[in-house]
N, C-alpha and C positions, 0 to 999 in steps of 0.2 A: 515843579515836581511831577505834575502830570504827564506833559512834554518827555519828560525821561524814561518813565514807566512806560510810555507807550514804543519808543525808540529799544527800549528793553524786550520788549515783548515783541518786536517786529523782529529784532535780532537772532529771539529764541526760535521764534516762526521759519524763520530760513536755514536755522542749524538741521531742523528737524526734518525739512523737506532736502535738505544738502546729503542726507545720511539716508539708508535703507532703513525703513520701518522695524527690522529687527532689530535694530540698535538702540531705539530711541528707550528712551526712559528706562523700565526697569522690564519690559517686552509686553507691558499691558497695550501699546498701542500696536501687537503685533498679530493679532488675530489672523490677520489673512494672509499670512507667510508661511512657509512649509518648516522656516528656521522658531517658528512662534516658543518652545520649547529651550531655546537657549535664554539663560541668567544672567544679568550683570552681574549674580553672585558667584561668578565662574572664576576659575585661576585666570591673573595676568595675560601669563604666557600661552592660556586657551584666547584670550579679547585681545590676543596682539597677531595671531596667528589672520590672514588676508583669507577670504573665502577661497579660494582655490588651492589653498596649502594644504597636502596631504597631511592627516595625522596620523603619528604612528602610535598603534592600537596592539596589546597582546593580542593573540588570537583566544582567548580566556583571560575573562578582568571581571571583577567584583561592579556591580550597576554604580557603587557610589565614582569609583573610577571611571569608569569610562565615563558618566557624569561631565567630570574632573575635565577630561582631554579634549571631551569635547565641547568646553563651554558652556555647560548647563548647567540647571540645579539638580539634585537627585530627586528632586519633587516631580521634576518635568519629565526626567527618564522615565520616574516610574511612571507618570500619566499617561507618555508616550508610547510605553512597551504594552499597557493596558490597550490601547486602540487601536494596536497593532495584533491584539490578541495572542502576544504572548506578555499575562502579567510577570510579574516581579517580583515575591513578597517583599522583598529590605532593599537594603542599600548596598549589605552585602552579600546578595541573590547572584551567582555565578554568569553571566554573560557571555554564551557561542559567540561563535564566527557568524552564524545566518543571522543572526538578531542585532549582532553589531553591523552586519554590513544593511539591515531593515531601517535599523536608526538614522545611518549615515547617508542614506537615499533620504529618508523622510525630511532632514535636516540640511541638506544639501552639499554635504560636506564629501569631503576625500579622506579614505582612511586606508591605509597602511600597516597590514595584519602585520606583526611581527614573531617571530616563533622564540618562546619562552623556556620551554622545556629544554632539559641541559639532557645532551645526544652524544655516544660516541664518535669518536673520532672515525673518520674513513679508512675503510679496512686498508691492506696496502696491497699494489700492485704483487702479481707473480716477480715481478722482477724485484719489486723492492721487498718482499717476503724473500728471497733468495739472500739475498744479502746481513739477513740478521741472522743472530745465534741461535743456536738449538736452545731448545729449552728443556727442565724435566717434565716428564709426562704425569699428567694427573689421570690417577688411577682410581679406580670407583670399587667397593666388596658391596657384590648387592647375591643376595642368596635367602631363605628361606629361614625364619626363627629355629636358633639354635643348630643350627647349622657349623656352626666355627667357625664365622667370621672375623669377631672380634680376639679369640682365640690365636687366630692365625697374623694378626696383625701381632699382638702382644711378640707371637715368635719372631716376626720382620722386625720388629722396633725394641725389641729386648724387654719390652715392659709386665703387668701384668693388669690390665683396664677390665677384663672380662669379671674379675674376679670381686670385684667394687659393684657391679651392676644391675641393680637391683633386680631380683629374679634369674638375674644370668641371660636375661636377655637386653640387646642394645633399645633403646629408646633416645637419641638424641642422634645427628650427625657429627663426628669428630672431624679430624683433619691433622695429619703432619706429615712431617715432611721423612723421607729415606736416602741418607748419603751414597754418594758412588761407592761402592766397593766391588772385589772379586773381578777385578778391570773393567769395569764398566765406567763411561766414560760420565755417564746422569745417573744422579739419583732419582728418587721417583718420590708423590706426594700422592699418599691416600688420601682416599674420604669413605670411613664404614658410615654405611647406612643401616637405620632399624631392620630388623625385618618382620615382626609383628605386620598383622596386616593393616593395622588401625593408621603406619605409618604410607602408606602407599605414596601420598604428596612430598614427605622428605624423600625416598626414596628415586623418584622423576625428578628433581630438582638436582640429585645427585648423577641424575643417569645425562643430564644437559650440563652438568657441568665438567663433564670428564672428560679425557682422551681415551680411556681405554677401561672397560668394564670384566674385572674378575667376577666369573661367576662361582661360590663355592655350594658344591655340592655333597651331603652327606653320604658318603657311599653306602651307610647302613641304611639311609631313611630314601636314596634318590631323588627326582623329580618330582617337588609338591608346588605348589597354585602360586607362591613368591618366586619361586623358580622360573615358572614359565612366565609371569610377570616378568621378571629383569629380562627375561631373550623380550620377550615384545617392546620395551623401553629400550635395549640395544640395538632391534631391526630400527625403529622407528627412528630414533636417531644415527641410524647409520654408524654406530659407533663397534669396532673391535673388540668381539671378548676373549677372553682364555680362562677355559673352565679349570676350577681349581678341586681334583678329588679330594675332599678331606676325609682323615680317619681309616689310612690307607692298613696303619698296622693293627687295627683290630681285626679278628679271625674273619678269614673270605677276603680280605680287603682287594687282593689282587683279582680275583674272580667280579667282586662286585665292578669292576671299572668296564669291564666287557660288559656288563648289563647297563650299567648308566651309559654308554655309549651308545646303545641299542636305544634304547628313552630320548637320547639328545635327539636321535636322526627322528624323532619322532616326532620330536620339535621342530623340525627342519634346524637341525643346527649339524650339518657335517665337519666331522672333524678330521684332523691332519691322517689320521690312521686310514680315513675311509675315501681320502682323495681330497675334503674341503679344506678350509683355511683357518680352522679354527683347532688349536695344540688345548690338547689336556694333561694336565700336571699331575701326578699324583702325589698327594701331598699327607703329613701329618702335623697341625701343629704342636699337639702334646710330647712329641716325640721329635721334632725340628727335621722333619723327614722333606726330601724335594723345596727345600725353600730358595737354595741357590739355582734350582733347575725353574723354577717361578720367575724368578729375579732376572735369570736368564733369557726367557720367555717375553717377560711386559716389555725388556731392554730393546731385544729384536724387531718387537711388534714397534717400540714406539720411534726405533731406528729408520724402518718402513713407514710411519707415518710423518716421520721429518717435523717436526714439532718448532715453529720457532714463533718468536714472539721479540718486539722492542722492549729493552731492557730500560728504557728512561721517556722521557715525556709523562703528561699526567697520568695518572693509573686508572683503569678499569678493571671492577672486581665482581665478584659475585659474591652476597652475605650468604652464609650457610647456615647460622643460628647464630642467635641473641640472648642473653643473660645476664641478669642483674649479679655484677661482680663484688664483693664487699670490699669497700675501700676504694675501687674502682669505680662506680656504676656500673654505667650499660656497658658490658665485652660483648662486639659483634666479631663472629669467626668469617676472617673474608677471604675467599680464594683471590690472589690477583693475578690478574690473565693477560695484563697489557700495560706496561708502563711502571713505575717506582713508587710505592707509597711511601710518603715520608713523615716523620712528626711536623704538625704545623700544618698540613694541606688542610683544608676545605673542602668539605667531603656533600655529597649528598647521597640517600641511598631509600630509594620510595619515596614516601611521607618524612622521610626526617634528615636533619643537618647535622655537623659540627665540624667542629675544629678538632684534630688527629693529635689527645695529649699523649697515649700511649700507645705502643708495638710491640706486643708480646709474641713470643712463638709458643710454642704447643707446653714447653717445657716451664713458662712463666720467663724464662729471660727477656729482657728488652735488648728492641732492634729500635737501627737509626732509619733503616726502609726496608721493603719489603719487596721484591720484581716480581717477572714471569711465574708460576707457577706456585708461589710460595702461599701457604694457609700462615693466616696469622691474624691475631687478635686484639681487635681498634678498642681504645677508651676514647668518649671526648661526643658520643655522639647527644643531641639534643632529645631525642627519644627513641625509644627501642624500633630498629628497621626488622622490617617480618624477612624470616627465611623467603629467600631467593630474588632478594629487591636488588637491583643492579646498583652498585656503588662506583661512583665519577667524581674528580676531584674536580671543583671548580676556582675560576681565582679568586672570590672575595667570598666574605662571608655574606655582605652585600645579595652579592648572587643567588651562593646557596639558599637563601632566604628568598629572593623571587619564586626562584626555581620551585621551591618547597610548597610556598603561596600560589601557584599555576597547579601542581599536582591535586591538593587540597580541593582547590576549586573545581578541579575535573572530576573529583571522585565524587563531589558533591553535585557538581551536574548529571555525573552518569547516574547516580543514585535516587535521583530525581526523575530522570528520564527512565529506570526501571522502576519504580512507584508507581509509576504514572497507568499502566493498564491494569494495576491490580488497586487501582482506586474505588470505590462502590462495590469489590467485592463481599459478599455475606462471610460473616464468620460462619468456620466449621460445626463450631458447640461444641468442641472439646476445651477441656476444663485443664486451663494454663496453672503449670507449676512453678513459681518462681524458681531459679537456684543462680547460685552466683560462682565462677568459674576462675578458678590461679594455676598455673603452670609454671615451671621455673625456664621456662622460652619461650619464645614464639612457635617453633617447631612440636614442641609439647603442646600447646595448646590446639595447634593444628588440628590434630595427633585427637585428644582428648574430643574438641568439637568434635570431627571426623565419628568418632565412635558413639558421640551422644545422639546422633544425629539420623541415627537407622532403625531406632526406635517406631511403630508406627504412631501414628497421632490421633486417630480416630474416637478415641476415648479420652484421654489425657496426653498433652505436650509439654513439652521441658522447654520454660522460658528462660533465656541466658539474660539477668538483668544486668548483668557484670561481668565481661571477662577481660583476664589481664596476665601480665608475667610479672613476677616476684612472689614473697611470703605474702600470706593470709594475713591483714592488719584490722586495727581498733576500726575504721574508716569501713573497711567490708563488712565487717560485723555489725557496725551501725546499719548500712545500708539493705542488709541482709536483714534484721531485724524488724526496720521501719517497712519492710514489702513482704516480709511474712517467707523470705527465702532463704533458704539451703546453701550451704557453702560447700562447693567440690574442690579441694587440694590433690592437685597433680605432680609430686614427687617435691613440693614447697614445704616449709615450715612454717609452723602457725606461732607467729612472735606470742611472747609470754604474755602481754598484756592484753592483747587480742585474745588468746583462750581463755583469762578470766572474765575480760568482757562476755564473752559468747556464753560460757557456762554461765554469768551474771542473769543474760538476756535469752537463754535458754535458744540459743541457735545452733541447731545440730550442725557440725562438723566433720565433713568426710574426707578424710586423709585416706591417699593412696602411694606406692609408688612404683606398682605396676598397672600396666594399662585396662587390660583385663579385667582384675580387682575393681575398678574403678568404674567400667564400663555394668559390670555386675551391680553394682551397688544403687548406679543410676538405675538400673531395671527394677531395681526393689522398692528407690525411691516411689517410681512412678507408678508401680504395682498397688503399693499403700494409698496412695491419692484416689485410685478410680472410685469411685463411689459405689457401692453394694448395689447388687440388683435383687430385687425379689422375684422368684420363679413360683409355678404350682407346681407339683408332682405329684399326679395321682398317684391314691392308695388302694383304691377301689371300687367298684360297681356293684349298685342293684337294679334287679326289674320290680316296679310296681307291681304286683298281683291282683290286690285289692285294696279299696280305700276305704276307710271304717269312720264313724264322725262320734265323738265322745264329748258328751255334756259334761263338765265340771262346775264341781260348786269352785267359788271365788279360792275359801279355803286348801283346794286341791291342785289348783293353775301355778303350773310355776313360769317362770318370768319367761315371755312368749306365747304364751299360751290363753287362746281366748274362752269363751264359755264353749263354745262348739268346734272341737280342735277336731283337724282332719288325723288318723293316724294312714300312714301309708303300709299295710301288709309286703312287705319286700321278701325278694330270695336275694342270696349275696352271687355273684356271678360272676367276680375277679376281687382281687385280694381280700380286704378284709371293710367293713361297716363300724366305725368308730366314733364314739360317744365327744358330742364337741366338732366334730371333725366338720372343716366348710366345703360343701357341697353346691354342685350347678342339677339343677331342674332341667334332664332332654326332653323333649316334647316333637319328635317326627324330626330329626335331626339339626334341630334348632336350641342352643339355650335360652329356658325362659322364664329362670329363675336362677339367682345366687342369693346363697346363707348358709347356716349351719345345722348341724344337729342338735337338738337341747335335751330328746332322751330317745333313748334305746334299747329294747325290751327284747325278752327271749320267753316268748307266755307272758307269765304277770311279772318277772323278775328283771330287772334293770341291770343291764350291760355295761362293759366297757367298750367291748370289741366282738362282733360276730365273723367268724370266717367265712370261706368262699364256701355255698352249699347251704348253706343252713339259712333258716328263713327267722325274720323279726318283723318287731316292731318302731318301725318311725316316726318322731315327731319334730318339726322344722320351725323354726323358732318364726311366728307374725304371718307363715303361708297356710294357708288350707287350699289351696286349686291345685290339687292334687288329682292325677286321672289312671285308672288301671291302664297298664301299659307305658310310663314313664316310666325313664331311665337316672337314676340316682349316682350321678358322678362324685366320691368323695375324693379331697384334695387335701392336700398341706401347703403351706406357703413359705417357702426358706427362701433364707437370705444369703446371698454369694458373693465374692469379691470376682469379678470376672479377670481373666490374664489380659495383660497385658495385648498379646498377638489374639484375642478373642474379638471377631469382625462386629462392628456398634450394630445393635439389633438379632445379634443371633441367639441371643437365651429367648429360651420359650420358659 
């Protein structure tokens, strides 16, 4: 038996020196290796992988993963990323490119960055762009609140949308589509944009996703601050506009065009009349005035700009907005600008995934696909994508789900990496107001952040503990309650059972379903929260004249008052000397004394109030160093709610 065990143990002896030290046992005998870090409790197909075999590595992977690929424990990653000095917190701590490739040196390995992220297709050649079909032009109405934008689509599209809209003005982006007609060989697909100024980010997302920018201008109101906003969004993107006059048949209308013309060149915006390249329409939509000379106009323009686009392969699109649809879910509005959306693809678009169960167009009908230029409306996603997230169809759902897990990861590394200088910052000292935040899209909510956001912060700030798109639920209200915050509803409904909760829990509720309104409401919120300041405000002055000392029996002192009370002989010298009233002691331009009055006399008769000119008597409640020739400052002390825009430290 001995004989064996030792033949045993010689055998074990030579496996161990036959094999590299990082191999052996469970890596405890591997201290002096650069591989010391890699696990027996690694994948397989990491411990079958030969030292020289490249591994292929996302270029972004969660620490337990890369772990994974490369033969390690997640124990050793993280000890490893620790002594590399960049720690880890978890397992699933986001992992660069520099720190994977940190690793892969430390360990000795070959790694193989891979690109994960799902990218469009390569644009196509002049030549191979020549040979595909035109497409309709996406048209953009970007112009100034209440201008007639939405007005003038109603008359292109026969509808009436303006007249549903809360306030009468746009707050959301729409999208549909306009048939050839009037021989025009394309129809053409709007997109009205807000024009509220709260909206500016829908607005630019509209101005990038168009071929061609109508701008409407109110001939009675002209050129206002959204105005010249959309020419700077159309320079910048180099996109084509055609100014559209509206409100041509109200009185002056033709006289006012010569003056908006004169304003446009102001803008640097030449038009056709004055030698540039830019045609103004004169238009009415209440009145159906110049709309086929419009139609005529974008056709031209978008004939010039030769518009074409592949009609098949996978689609790429842009979301325009998002909304919880009932019955549907999530309805994302997607422009698509390249390729076929079909039911069934496999979609991803920002942070979120799914599978394409529905295809709605503007009117609710369902479609079987969706090509070049068409707005139309996906069911089937896995979570609401934010206005202007680039939407790609991928093959598997498989993917979409990498894909989604890569973006996730980045947002959480960038956010990490922007945390990171504002770490050991001091707080301001202003005094956080919870409130919790619903919109009925993403683009609303934009929209609404946007406007809460301009607020100054120096007294009081508006903490968002919560925001999201859909109705106001039980669930917000809980959480709204348990942190002492405020619920802001932005054009949502607050489900039935959640208002009794809230009124149950006494959680205020602000329903809106204009911007504005909303934005007011916040300022009142935060207005209520500052906390009172107390100010003084002088009432009045005396000069000491003379100081008198007055023996009292016990019987005759009233409360302040000692056996030998100074009285101060005063004259009053600005407003008035008041009984009670809290007073500062000057002494050579120094205060050096505060209290009050306790009595105040006119001869031997006891005062309320003496006025300016007239001389008294003073006595101060616990002081007697009292000197002829002090100055007798009397005050009041009120209490004030400061404004909101009122700079921290400027009440006296």
């Amino acid at each position: 038996r001995a004989a064996t065990m030792r033949a045993a143990t010689t055998r074990c002896r030579r496996s161990l020196l036959c094999r590299p030290l990082w191999q052996s046992l469970d890596g405890r005998l591997a201290s002096a290796s650069p591989r010391r870090h890699l696990a027996s409790g690694a994948p397989k197909a990491a411990r079958r992988r030969g030292p020289g075999d490249p591994v292929l590595v996302p270029e972004l992977c969660s620490a337990g993963r890369l772990a994974g690929l490369l033969g390690m424990s997640p124990e050793g990653l993280l000890a490893l990323a620790e002594s590399l000095g960049e720690p880890l917190a978890s397992e699933s701590a986001p992992v660069g490119r520099e720190l994977i490739e940190l690793v892969a040196l430390e360990t000795g390995r070959s790694v193989s960055l891979q690109q994960v992220d799902a990218v469009p297709r390569p644009a196509p050649s002049a030549a191979e762009l020549a040979e595909l079909p035109l497409r309709p032009p996406v048209v953009t109405l970007m112009g100034h609140v209440d201008h007639g934008k939405t007005s003038l689509l109603d008359a292109l599209r026969g509808s009436s949308i303006a007249a549903g809209e809360a306030g009468g003005i746009t707050q959301a982006i729409s999208a549909f589509s306009v048939g050839a007609s009037g021989g025009r060989e394309l129809g053409a697909t709007f997109i009205d944009t807000p024009g509220h100024e709260l909206f500016a980010a829908m607005r630019e997302r509209g101005a990038h996703a168009t071929d061609l920018i109508v701008l409407v201008v109110a001939l009675d109101a002209g050129v206002q601050d959204t105005t010249r906003e959309a020419i700077r969004y159309a320079s910048e993107v180099q996109c084509p506009l055609v100014v559209a006059a509206n409100k041509v048949d109200r009185p002056g209308g033709p006289e006012a065009v010569a003056k908006l013309s004169q304003q446009l060149l102001e803008e640097e915006v030449v038009l056709e009349a004055y030698g540039g390249e830019v045609p103004l329409v004169p238009v009415s939509a209440t009145k159906r005035v110049g709309l086929e000379e419009l139609l005529d106009s974008i056709a031209l323009q978008a004939e010039m700009l030769e518009l074409r686009a592949a009609p098949d392969g996978p689609a790429e699109g842009t979301v325009l907005e998002s909304v919880m649809g009932k019955g549907l879910g999530i309805l994302s509005t997607v422009l698509v600008q390249r390729g076929a959306l079909r039911q069934g693809d496999h979609v991803v678009a920002g942070q979120s995934w799914g599978k394409v169960r529905l295809l709605l167009d503007e009117e609710g009908a369902q479609l079987s696909e969706a090509g070049p230029a068409v707005p139309v409306r996906v069911s089937g996603m896995r979570d609401m994508p934010r206005a202007g997230d680039e939407l790609l169809v991928v093959p598997s759902e498989a993917r979409a789900k990498e894909v989604v897990e890569f973006r996730l990861l980045r947002a959480e590394a960038q956010a990490l990496a922007a945390a990171a200088p504002r770490r050991g910052r001091k707080g301001r000292g202003a005094k956080l107001l919870p409130a919790l935040l619903k919109a009925e899209s993403f683009g609303s909510l934009e929209a609404a952040r946007e406007g809460l956001s301009h607020f100054p912060s120096t007294r009081v700030e508006l903490k968002l503990v919560r925001e999201g798109v859909g109705p106001v639920t039980e669930s917000d209200v809980q959480l709204a309650q348990s942190v002492g915050a405020q619920v802001i509803a932005f054009n949502v409904p607050l489900e039935s059972k959640a208002a009794g909760l809230a009124a149950t829990l006494q959680v205020p509720v602000h329903s809106h379903s204009i911007i504005y309104a909303l934005v007011d409401t916040a300022k009142e919120m935060l207005e209520a929260a500052i906390e009172p300041v107390v100010e003084a405000r002088e009432t009045g002055e005396a000069d000491v004249l003379e100081v008198f000392t007055l023996t009292l029996n016990r019987k005759d002192r009233a409360v302040g008052m000692s056996k030998h009370t100074a009285v101060a002989g005063s004259r009053v010298t600005a407003g008035q000397a008041s009984a009670g009233s809290a007073v500062r002691v000057v002494r050579g331009g120094e205060v050096i004394h505060e209290g009050d009055v306790i009595s105040l006399k006119h001869f031997k008769q006891e005062v309320r109030t003496m006025k300016k000119g007239s001389e008294c008597g003073l006595i101060l409640r616990d002081y007697a160093d009292l000197q002829s020739g002090d100055t007798i400052q009397f005050y009041e002390l009120i209490s004030r709610r400061p404004s909101l825009y009122e700079e921290q430290g400027s009440a006296k």
